[in-house]
N, CA, C and O atoms as a Tripos MOL2 file, in Angstrom:
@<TRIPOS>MOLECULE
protein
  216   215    54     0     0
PROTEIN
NO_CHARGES

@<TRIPOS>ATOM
      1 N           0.8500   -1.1870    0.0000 N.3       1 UNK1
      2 CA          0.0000    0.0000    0.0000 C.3       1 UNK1
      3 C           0.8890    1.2420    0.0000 C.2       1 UNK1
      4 O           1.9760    1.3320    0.5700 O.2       1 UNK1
      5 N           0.3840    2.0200   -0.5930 N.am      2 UNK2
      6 CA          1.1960    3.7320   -0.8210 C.3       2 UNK2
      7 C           1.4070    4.1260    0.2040 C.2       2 UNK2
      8 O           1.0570    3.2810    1.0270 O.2       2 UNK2
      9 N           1.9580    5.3100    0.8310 N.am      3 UNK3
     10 CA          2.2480    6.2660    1.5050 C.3       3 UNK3
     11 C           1.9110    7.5760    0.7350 C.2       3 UNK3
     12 O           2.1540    7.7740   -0.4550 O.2       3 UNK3
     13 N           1.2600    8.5140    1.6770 N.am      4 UNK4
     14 CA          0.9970    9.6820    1.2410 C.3       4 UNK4
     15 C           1.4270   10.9650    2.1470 C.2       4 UNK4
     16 O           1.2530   11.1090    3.3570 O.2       4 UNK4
     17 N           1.9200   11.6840    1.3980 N.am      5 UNK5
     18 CA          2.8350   12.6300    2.7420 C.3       5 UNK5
     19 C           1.8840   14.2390    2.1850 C.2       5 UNK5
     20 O           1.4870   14.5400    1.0600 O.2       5 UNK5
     21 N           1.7510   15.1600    3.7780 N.am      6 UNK6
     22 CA          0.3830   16.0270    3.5300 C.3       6 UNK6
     23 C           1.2100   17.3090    2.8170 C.2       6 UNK6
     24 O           2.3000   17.5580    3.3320 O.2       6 UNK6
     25 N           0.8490   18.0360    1.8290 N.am      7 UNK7
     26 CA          1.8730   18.6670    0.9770 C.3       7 UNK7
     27 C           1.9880   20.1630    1.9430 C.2       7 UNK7
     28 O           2.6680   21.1620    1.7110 O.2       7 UNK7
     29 N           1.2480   19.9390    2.8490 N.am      8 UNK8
     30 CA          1.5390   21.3840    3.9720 C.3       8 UNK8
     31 C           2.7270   20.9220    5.2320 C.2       8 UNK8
     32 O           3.8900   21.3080    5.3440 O.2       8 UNK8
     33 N           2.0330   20.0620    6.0060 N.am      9 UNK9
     34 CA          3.3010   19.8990    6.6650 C.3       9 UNK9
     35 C           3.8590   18.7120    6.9430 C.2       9 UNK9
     36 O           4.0380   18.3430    8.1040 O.2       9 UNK9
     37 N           4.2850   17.7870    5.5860 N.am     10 UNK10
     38 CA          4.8030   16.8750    5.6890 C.3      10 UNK10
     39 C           4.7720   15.6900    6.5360 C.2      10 UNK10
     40 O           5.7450   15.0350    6.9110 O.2      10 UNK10
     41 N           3.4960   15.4820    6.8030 N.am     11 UNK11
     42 CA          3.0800   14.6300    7.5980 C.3      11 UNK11
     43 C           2.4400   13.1410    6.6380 C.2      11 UNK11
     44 O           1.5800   13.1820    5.7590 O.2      11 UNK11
     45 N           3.0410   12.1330    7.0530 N.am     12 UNK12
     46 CA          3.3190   10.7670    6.0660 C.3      12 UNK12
     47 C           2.2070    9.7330    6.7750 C.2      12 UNK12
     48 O           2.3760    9.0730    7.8000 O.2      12 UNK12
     49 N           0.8950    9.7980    5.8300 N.am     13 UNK13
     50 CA          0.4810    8.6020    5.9910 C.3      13 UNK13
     51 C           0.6200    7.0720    5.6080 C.2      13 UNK13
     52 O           0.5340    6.5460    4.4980 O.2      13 UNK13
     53 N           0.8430    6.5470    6.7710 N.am     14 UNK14
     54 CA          1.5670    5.1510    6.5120 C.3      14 UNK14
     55 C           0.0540    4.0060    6.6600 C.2      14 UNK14
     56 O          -0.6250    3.8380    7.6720 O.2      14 UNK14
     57 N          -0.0930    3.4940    5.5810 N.am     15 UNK15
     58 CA         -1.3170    2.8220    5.4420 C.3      15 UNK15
     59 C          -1.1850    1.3330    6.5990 C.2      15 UNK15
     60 O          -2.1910    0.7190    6.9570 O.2      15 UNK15
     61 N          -0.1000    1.0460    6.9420 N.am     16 UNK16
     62 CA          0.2020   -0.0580    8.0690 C.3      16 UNK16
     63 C           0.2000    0.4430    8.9420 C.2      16 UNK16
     64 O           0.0200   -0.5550    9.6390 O.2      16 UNK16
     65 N           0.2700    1.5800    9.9470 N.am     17 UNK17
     66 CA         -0.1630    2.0510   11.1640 C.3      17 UNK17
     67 C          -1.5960    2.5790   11.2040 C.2      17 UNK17
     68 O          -2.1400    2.7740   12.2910 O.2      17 UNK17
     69 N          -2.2990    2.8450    9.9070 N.am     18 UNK18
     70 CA         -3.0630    3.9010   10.2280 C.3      18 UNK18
     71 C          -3.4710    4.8690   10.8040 C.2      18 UNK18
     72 O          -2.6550    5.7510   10.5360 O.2      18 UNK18
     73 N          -4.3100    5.3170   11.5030 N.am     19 UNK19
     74 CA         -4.4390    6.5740   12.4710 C.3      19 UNK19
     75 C          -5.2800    6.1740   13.3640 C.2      19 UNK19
     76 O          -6.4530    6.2900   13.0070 O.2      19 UNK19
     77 N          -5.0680    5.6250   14.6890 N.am     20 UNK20
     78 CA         -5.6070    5.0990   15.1770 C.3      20 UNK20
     79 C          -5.8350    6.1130   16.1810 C.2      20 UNK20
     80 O          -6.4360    5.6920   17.1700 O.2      20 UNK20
     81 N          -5.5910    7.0550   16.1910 N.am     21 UNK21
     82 CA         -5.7720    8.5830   17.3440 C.3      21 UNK21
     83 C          -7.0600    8.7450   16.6610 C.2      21 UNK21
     84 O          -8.0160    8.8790   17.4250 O.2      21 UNK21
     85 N          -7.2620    8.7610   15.6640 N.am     22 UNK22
     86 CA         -8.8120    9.3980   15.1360 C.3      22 UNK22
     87 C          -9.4290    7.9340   14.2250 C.2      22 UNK22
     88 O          -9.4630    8.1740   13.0180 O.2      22 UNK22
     89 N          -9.7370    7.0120   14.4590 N.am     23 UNK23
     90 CA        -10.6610    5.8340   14.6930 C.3      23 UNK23
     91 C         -10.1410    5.0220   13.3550 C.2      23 UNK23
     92 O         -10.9280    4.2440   12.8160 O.2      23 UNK23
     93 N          -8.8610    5.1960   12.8380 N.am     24 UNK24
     94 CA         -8.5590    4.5330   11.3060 C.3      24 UNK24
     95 C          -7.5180    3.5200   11.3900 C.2      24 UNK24
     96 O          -6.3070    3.7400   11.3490 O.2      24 UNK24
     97 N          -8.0620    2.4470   11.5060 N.am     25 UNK25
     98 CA         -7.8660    0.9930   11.7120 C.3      25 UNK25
     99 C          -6.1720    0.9100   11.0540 C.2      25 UNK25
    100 O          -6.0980    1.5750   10.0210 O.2      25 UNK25
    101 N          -4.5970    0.1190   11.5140 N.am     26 UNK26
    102 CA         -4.1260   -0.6030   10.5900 C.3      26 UNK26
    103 C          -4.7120   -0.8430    9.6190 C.2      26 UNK26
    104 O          -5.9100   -1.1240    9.5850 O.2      26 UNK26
    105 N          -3.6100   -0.7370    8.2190 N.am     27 UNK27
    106 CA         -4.1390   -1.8140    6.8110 C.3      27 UNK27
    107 C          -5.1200   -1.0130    6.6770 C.2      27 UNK27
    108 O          -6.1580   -1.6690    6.7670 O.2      27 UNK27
    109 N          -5.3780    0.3450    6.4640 N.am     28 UNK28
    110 CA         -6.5970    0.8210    6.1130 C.3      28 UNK28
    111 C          -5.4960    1.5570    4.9100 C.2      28 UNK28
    112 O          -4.4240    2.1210    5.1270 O.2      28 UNK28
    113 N          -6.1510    1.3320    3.6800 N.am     29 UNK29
    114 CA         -5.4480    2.0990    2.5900 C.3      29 UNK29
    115 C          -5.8730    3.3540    2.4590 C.2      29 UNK29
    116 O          -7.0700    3.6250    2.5540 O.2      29 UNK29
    117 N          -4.6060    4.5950    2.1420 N.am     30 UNK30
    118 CA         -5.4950    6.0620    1.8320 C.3      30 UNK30
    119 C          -6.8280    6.5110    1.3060 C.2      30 UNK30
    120 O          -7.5750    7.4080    1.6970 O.2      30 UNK30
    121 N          -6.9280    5.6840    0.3520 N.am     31 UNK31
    122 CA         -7.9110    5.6580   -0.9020 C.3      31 UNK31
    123 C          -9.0770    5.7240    0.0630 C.2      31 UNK31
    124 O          -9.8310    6.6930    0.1550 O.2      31 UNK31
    125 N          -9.1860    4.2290    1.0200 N.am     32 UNK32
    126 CA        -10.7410    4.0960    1.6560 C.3      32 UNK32
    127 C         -10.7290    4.9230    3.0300 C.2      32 UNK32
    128 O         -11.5870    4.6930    3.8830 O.2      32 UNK32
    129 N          -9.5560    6.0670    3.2560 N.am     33 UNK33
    130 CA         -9.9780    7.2630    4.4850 C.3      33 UNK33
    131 C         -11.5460    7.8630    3.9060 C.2      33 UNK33
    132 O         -11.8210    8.1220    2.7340 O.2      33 UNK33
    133 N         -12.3800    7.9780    5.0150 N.am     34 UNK34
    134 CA        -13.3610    8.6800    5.0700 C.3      34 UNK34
    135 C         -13.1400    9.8010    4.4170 C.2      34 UNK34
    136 O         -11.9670   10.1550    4.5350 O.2      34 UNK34
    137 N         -13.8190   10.5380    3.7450 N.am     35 UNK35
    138 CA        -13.4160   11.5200    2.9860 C.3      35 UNK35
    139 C         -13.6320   13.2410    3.9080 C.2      35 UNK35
    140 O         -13.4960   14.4290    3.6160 O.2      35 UNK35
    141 N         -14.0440   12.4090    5.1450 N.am     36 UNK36
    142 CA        -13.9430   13.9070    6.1050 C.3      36 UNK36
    143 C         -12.5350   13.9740    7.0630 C.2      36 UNK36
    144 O         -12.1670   14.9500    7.7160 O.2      36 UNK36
    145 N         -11.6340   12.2220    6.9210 N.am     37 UNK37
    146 CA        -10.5710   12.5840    7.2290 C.3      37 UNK37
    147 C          -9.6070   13.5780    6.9040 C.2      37 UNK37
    148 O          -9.2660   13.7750    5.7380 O.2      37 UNK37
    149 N          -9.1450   14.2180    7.8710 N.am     38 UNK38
    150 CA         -8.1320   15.2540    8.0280 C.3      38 UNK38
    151 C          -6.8490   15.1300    8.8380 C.2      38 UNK38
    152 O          -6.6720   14.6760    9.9680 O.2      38 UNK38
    153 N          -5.6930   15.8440    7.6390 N.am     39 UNK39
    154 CA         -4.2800   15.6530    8.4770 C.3      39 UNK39
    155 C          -4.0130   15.7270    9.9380 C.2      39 UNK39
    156 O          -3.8240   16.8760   10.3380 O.2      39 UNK39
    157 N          -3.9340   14.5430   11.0700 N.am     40 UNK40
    158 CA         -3.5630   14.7100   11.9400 C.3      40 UNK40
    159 C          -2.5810   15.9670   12.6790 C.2      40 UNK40
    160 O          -2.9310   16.4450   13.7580 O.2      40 UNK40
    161 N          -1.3780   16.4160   12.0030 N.am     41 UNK41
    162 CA         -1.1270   17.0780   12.5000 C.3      41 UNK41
    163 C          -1.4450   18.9260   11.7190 C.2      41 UNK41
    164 O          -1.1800   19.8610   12.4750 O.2      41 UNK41
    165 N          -1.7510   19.1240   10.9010 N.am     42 UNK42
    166 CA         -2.4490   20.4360   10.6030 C.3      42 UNK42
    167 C          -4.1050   20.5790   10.0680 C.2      42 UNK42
    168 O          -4.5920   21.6840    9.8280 O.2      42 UNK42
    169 N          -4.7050   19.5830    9.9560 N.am     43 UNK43
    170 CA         -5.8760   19.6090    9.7380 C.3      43 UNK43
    171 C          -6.4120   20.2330    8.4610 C.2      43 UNK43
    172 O          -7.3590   21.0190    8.4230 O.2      43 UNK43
    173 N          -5.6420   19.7620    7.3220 N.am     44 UNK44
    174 CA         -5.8610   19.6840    5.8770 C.3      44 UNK44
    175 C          -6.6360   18.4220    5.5140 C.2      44 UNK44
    176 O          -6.5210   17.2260    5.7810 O.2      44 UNK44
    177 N          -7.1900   18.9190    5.0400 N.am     45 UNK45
    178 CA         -8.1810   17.4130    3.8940 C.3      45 UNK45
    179 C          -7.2730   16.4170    3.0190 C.2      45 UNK45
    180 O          -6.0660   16.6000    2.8600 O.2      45 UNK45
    181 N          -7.8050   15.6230    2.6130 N.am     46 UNK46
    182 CA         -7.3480   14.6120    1.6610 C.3      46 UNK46
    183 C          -6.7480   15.0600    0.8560 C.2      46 UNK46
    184 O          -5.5350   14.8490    0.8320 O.2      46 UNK46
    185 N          -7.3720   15.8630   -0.1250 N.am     47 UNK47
    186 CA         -7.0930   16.9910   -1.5070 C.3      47 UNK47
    187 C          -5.8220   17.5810   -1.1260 C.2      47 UNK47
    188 O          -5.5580   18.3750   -2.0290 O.2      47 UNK47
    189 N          -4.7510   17.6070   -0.1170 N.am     48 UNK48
    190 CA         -4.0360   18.2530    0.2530 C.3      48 UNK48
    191 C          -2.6800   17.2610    0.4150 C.2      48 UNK48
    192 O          -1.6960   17.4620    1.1270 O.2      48 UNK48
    193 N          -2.9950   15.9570   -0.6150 N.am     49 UNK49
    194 CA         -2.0950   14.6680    0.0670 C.3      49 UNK49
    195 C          -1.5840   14.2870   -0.9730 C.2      49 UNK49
    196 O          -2.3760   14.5240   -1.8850 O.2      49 UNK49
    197 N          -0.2870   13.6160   -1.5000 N.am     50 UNK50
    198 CA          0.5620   13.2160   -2.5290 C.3      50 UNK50
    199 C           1.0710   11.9100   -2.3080 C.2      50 UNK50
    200 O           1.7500   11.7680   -1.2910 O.2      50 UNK50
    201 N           0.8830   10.8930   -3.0650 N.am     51 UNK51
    202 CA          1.5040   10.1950   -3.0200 C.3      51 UNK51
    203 C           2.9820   10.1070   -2.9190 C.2      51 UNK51
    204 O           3.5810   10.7950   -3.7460 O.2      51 UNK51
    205 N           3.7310    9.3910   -2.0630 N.am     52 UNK52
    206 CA          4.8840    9.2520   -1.9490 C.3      52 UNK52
    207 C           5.6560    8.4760   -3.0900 C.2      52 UNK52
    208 O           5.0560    7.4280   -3.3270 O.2      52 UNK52
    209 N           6.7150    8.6200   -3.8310 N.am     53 UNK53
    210 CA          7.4170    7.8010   -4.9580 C.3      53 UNK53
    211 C           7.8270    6.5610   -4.3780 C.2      53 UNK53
    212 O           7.9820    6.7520   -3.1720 O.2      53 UNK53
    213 N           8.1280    5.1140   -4.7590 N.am     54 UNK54
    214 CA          8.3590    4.4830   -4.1850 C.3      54 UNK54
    215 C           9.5990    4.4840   -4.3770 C.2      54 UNK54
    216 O          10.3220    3.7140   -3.7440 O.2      54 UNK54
@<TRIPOS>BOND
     1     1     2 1
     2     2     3 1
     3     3     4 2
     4     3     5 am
     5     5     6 1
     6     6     7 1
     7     7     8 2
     8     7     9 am
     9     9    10 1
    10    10    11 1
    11    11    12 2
    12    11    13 am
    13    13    14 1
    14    14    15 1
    15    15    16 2
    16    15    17 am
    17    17    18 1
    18    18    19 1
    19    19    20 2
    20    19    21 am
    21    21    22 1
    22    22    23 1
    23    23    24 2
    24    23    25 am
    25    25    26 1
    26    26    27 1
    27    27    28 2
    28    27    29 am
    29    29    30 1
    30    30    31 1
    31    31    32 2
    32    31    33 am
    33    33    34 1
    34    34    35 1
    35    35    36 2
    36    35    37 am
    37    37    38 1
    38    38    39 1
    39    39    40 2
    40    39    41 am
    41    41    42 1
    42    42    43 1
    43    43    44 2
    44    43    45 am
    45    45    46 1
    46    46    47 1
    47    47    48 2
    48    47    49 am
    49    49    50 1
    50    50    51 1
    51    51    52 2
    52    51    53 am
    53    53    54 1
    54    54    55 1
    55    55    56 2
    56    55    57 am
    57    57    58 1
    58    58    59 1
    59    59    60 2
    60    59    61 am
    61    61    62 1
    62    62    63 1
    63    63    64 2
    64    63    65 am
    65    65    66 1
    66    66    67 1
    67    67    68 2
    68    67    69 am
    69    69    70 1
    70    70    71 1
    71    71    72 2
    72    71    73 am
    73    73    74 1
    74    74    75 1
    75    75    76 2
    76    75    77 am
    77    77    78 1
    78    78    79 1
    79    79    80 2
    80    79    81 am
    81    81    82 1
    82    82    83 1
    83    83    84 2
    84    83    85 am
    85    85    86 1
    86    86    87 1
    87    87    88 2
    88    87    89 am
    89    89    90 1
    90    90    91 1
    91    91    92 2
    92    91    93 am
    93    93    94 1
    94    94    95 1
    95    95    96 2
    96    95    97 am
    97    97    98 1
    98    98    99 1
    99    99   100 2
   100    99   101 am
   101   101   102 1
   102   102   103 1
   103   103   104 2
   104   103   105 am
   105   105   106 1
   106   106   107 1
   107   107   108 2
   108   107   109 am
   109   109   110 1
   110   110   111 1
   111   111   112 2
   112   111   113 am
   113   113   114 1
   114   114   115 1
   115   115   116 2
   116   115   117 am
   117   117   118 1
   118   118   119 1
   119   119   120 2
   120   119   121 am
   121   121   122 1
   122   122   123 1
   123   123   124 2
   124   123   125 am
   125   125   126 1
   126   126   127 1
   127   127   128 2
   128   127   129 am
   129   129   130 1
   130   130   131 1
   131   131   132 2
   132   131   133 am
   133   133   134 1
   134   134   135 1
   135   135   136 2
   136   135   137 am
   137   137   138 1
   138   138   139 1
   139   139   140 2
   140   139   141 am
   141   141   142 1
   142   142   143 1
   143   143   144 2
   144   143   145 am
   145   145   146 1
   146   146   147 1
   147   147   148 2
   148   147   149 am
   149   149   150 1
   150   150   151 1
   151   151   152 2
   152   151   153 am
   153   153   154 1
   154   154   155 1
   155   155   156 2
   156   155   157 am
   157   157   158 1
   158   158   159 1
   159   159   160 2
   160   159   161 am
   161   161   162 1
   162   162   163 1
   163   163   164 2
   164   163   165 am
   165   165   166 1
   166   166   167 1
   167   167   168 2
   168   167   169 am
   169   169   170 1
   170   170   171 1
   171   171   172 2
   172   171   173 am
   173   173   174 1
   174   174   175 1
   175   175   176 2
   176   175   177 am
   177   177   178 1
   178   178   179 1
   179   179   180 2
   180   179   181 am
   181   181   182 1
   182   182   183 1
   183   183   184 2
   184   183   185 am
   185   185   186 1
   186   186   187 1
   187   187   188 2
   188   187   189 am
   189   189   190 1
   190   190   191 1
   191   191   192 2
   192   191   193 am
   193   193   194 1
   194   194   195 1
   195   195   196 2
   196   195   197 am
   197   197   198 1
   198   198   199 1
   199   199   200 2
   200   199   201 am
   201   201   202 1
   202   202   203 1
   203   203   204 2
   204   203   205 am
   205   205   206 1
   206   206   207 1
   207   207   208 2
   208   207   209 am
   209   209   210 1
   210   210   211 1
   211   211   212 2
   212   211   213 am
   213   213   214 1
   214   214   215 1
   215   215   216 2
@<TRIPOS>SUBSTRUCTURE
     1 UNK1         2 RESIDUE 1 A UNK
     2 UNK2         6 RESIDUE 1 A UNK
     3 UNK3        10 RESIDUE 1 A UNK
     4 UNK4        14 RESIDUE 1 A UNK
     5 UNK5        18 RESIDUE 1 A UNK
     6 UNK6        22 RESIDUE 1 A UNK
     7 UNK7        26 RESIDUE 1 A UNK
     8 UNK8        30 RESIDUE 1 A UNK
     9 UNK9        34 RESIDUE 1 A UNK
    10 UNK10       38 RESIDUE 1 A UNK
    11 UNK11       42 RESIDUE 1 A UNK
    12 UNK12       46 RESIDUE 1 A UNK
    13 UNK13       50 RESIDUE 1 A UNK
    14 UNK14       54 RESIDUE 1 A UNK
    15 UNK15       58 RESIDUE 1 A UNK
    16 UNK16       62 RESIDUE 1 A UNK
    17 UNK17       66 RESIDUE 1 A UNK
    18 UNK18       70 RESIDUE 1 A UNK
    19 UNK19       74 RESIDUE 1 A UNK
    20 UNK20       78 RESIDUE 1 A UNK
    21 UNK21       82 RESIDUE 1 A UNK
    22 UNK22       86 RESIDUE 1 A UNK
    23 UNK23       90 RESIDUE 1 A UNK
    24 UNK24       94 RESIDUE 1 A UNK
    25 UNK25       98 RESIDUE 1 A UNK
    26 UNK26      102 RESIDUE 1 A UNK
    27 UNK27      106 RESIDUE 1 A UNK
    28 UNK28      110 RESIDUE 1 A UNK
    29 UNK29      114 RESIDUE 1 A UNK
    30 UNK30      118 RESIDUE 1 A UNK
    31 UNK31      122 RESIDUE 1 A UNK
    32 UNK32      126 RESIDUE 1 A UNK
    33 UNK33      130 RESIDUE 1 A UNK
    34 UNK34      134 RESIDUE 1 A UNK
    35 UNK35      138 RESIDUE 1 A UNK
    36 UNK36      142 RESIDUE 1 A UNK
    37 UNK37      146 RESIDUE 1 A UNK
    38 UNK38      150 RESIDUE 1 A UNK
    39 UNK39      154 RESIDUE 1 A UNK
    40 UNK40      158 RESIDUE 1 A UNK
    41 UNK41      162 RESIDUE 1 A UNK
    42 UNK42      166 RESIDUE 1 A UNK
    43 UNK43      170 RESIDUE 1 A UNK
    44 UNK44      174 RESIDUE 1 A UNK
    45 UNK45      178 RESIDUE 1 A UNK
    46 UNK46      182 RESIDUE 1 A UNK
    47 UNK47      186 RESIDUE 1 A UNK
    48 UNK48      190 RESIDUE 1 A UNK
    49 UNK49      194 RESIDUE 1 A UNK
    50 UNK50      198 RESIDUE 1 A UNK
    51 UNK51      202 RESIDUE 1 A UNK
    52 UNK52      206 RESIDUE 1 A UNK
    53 UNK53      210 RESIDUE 1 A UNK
    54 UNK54      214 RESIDUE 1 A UNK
């Protein structure tokens, strides 16, 4: 699964930890975040996220 890092403040979602501070299971891929998820640490939307190169 991808990694997506938030293009404001570089904050890397790792689809094997997920975000489990705000209810998003391990093994949860970017794609299926709720679409009201927002960057943990600045509180940008999805639309605000880049895939990482592998």
């Amino acid at each position: 699964m991808k990694e997506y890092a938030c293009n404001v403040c570089s904050y890397v979602y790792d689809p094997a930890l997920g975000d489990p501070g705000n209810g998003i299971a391990p093994g949860t891929p970017f794609e299926d975040l709720p679409d009201d998820w927002v960057c943990p640490e600045c509180g940008v939307g999805k639309d605000e996220f880049s895939p990482l190169e592998d």
